[in-house]
N, C-alpha and C positions, 0 to 999 in steps of 0.2 A: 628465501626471503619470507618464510609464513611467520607471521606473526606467533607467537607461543604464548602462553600464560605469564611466563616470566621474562619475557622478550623485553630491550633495553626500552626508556622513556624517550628519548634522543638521539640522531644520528647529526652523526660530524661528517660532512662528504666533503672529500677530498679533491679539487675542481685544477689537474694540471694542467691538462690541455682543454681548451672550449671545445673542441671538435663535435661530430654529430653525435659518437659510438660513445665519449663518455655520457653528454646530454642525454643520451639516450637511457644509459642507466637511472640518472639522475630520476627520468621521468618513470620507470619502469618502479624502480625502489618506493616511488610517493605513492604510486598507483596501491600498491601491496601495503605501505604502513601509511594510511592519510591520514592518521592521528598524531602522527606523530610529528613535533616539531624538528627544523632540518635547520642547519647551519651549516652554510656554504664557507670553507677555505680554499681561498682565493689566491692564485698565484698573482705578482702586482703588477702583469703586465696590461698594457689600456684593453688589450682584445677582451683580456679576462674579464677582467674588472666588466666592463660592457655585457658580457653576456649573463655575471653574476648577478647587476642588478634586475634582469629579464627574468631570471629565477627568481628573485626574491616578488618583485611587483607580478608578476600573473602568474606563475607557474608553483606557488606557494611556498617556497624556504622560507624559514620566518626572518632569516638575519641572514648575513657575513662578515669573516674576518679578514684582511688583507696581510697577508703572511710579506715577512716576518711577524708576527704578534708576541707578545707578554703574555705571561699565563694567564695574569689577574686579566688582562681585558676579555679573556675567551671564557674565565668564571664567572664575570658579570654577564653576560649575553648569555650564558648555560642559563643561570641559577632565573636569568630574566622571563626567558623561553622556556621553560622547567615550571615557574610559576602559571603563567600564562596556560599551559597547555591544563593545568590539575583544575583550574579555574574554569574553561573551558568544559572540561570533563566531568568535573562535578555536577557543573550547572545544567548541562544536559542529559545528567543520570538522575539529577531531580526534577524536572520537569516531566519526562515521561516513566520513571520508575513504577510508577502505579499500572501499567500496560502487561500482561499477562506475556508469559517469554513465545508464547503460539501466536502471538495477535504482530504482522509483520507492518513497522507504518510507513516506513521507505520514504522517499525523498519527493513525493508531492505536496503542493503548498496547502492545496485544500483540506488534504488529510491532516495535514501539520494545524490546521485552523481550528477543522470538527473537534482532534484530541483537546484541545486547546479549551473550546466551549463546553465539552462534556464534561470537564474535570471541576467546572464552576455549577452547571449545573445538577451535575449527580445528584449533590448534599441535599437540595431542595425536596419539594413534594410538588413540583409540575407533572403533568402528564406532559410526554413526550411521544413525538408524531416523528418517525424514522423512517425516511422517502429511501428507493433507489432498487436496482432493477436485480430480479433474480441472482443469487451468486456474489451481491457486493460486500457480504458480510451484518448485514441488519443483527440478525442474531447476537452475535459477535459482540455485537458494539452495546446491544444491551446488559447482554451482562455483565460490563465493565461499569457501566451507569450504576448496575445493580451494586456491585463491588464496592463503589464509589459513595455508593449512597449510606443514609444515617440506618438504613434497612439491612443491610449487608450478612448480618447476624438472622434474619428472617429467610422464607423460601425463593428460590427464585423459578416460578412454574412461566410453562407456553403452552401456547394453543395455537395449531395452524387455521385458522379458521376455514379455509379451503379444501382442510381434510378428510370434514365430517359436515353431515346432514345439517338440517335446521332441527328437527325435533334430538337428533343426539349431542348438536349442538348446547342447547340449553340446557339439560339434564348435568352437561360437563362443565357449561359455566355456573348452574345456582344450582347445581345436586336436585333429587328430590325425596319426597317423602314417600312412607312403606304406602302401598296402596295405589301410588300414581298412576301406572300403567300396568298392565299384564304382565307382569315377571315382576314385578316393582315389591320384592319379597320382604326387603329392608331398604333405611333410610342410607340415602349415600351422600357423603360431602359437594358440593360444588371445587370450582377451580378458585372461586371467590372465600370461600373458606377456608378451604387449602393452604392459600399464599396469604391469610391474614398476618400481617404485620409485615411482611414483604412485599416483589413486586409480581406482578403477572402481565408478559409479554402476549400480544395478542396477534399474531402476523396474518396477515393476507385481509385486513379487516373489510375490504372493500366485498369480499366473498360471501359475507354473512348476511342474511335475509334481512327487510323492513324491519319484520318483527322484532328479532334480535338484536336488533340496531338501538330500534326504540328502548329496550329493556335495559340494553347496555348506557345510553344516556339515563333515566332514571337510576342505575348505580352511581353512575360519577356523579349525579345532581345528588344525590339524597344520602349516599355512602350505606345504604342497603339494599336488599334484594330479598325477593319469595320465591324458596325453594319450588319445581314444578310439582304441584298436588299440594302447595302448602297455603296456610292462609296469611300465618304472620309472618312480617318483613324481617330478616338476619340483620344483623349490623355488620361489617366489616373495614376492614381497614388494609387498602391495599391501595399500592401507586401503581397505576398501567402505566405500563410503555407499548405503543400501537405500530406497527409496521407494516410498512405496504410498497409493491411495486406498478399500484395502479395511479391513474392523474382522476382525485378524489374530486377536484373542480369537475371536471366532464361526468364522474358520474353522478355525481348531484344534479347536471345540466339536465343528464340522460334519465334521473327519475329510481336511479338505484341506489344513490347515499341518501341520508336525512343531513341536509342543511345544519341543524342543531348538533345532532354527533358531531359534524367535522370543527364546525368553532370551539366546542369545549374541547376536544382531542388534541387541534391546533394549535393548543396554547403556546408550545416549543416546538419547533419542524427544524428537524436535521439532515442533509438530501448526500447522502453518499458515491460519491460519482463510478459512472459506471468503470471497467479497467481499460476501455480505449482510452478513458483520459486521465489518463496516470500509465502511459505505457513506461515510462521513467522509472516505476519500481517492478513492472516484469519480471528483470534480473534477479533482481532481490528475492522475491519471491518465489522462484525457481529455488533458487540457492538453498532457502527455505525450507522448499516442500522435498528437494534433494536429500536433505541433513535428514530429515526426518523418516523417511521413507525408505533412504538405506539401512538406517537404524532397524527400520521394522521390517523388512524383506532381508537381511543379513547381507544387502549387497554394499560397493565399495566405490561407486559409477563418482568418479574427482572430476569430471573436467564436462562442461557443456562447451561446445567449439561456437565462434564467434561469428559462424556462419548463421549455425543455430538459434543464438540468440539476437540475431537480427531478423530472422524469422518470425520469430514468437513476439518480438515486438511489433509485427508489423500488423499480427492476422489481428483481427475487429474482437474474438472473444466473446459473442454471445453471450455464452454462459458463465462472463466474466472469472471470478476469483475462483468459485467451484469449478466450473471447467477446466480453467489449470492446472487445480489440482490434481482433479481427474486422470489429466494429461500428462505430468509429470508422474502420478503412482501408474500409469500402463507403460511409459515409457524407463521406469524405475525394473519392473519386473521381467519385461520383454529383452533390455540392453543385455549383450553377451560382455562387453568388454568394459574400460574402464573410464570411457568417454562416450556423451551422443552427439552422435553428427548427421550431418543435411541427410544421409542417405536412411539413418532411424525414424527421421522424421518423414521425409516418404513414404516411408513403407506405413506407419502407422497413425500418422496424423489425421484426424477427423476431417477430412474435405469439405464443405461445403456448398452446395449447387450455387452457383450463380444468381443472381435476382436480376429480372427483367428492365432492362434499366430505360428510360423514360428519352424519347428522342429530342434533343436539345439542338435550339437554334445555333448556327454555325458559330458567332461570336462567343455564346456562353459555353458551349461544347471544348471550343479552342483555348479557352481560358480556365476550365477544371481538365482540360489533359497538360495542358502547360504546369497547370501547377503542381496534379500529381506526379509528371515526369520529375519535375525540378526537385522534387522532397524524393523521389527514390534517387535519382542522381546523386546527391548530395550524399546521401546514407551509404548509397554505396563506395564512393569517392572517402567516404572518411573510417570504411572498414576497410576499403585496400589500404588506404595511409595510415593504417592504425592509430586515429586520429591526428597526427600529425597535420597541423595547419600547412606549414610550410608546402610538406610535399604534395598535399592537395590539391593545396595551389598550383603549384608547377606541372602536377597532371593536369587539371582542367584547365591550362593556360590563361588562367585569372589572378588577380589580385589577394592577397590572405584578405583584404579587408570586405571582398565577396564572400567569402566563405564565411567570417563570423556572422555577416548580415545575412545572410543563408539559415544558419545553425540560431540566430533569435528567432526568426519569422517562423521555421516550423516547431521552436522548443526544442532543440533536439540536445540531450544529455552527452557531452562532449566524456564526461567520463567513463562512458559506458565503452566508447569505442576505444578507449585508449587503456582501459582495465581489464578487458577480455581479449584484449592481444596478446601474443605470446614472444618478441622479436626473439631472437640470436643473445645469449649473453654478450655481452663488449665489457673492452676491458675499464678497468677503471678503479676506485679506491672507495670503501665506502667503511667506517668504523662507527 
């Protein structure tokens, strides 16, 4: 069922019997090609019919045909769902086409929102202010702006500002002249020079001294600078993009930002959230750094098991998007065989000590363990069912209609659990 290069545009599933083991294909097939449009044929007896249209309304077939059929009526419904699907495809390969084939966006909303804003404001000359915590990609996301922008043809330089001194600091952002300091043999470029006409990324900006703060507002206000040791101001022409994973309010409070830097810097603020909250593209991103990492270590590692990836969903990720990575290329080189499972991950997953957790009155205590049991139950309840509502149900002796109101209240990505299952082939007809 892997999808190929030249794999069909459409599948005609053949629907004899409703029983569970065909449905079951049914669902197995969508899981593997969800691009592609399905049309169900329909034996005309009522059970059928009944359970077809349960396919078409939530379980995605786009249509059905009630056999016996005319050919011309199953050409109209091809050619209709054939349309439909290139329309679809298009529209989505021009919206985010501009995304670099490394930069992964996955199926969160907020992320789907930031691409969304970025792509309007690249073209500009704001300064952009890029919030969010160690690992969520800030970098990343600048240099797509950069890409994006009327500048693109110009440099694209960075500065961690974290990384270096205050006095080597400055030397890197406005160069200086021969003579400046003791070794100061010849005149050297700044970073503002450098990236004229382009942009200059400035990360960790919270980390840079008064001084350099100050100096850095008189660039954006005046669009020059004085090389250190020099007397007359450079002109430049350069769009910062500023990044930070600090809360720039508090240290303005605290007497470490300048008030003035952050309103001119603040002009555009983009807050990228950390990966506990988009654990909905995990998978994805697994898959990702999988493809790529076999590539580059010459291994062959096809299958993460569904236990695994309920795992990695669940743990908080500090070090969000980089730690993943991290954690996939050790678990990429370490694997012997051609799957990782719970017992790979024991052995070499980053454990984390515990944090001292805060003694809570009996009501409020009883009401965050209720609610963490009920989000693990539930998770667990729908990887044994391999998302299967139905059978869910019928283990936890409730309602389906508990379970969907379950799977809203924690977010939980229904096809996660039912795409990384692996059932029994059953028989069935599928062309």
């Amino acid at each position: 069922l892997k999808r190929k290069k030249n794999s069909a545009s459409l599948v005609l599933f053949n629907l004899e019997r409703p029983d569970e083991k065909t449905l079951s294909l049914f669902r197995k097939t969508r899981r593997h090609l969800p691009d592609i449009p399905f049309i169900v044929l329909s034996s005309p007896g009522p059970a059928c019919i009944e359970r077809v249209l349960k396919l078409v309304t939530k379980e995605g077939a786009y249509d059905y045909i009630k056999k016996p059929f005319l050919m011309d009526e199953l050409k109209i419904i091809v050619r209709r769902a054939l349309k439909k699907e290139k329309t679809s495809s298009s529209e989505k390969t021009s919206s985010f086409s501009f995304l670099p084939s490394d930069f992964v966006l996955g199926k969160n909303q907020k992320m789907k929102e930031i691409v969304g804003i970025i792509k309007e404001i690249a073209p500009t000359e704001l300064t952009i202010l890029i919030r969010g915590e160690s690992g969520t990609g800030k970098e990343m996301l600048a240099s797509i702006i950069h890409k994006l922008s009327k500048r693109h043809k110009g440099p694209f330089l960075r500065l961690n500002c974290a990384a270096i001194c205050e006095s080597i600091m400055e030397s890197e952002l406005f160069g200086y002249e021969r003579g400046a300091f003791t070794g100061a043999d010849t005149r050297k470029k700044g970073l503002f020079s450098a990236a004229d006409g382009g942009t200059l990324l400035l990360d960790e900006i919270a980390k840079a001294s008064l001084n350099t703060q100050a100096k850095l507002l008189g660039v954006i206000e005046r669009k020059e600078f004085i090389p250190v040791g020099g007397i007359s101001p450079v002109k430049c022409d350069v769009r910062l993009i500023i990044a930070t994973n600090s809360n720039l309010e508090e240290e303005i409070k605290k007497g470490r930002f300048l008030a003035d830097l952050y309103y001119r810097i603040n002009t555009f603020s983009i807050s990228l959230p950390p990966l506990r909250e988009r654990r909905e593209d995990i998978p994805l991103l697994v898959e990702h750094f999988l493809k790529k990492y076999n590539s580059c270590f010459g291994k062959n590692i096809k299958r993460v098991s569904p236990e695994v990836y309920n795992f990695l969903v669940e743990y908080p990720w500090p070090g969000n998007i980089r730690e993943l990575e991290s954690f996939v290329v050790k678990m990429v080189v370490v694997c012997k065989g051609s799957s990782i499972t719970l017992n790979d991950i024991k052995k070499f997953f980053p454990h984390k000590a515990p944090k001292k957790k805060r003694f809570l009155p009996f009501e409020e205590a009883k009401r965050s363990f209720l609610t963490s049991f009920e989000e693990k139950y539930i998770r667990e309840l729908l990887l044994l069912s391999q998302g299967n509502i139905k059978a869910a149900a019928e283990k936890a002796g409730v309602t389906r209609a508990f379970i969907y109101q379950k799977i809203r209240k924690y977010n939980i990505d229904l096809s996660f659990y039912r795409r990384k299952s692996s059932p029994k082939e059953p028989s069935g007809s599928v062309y």
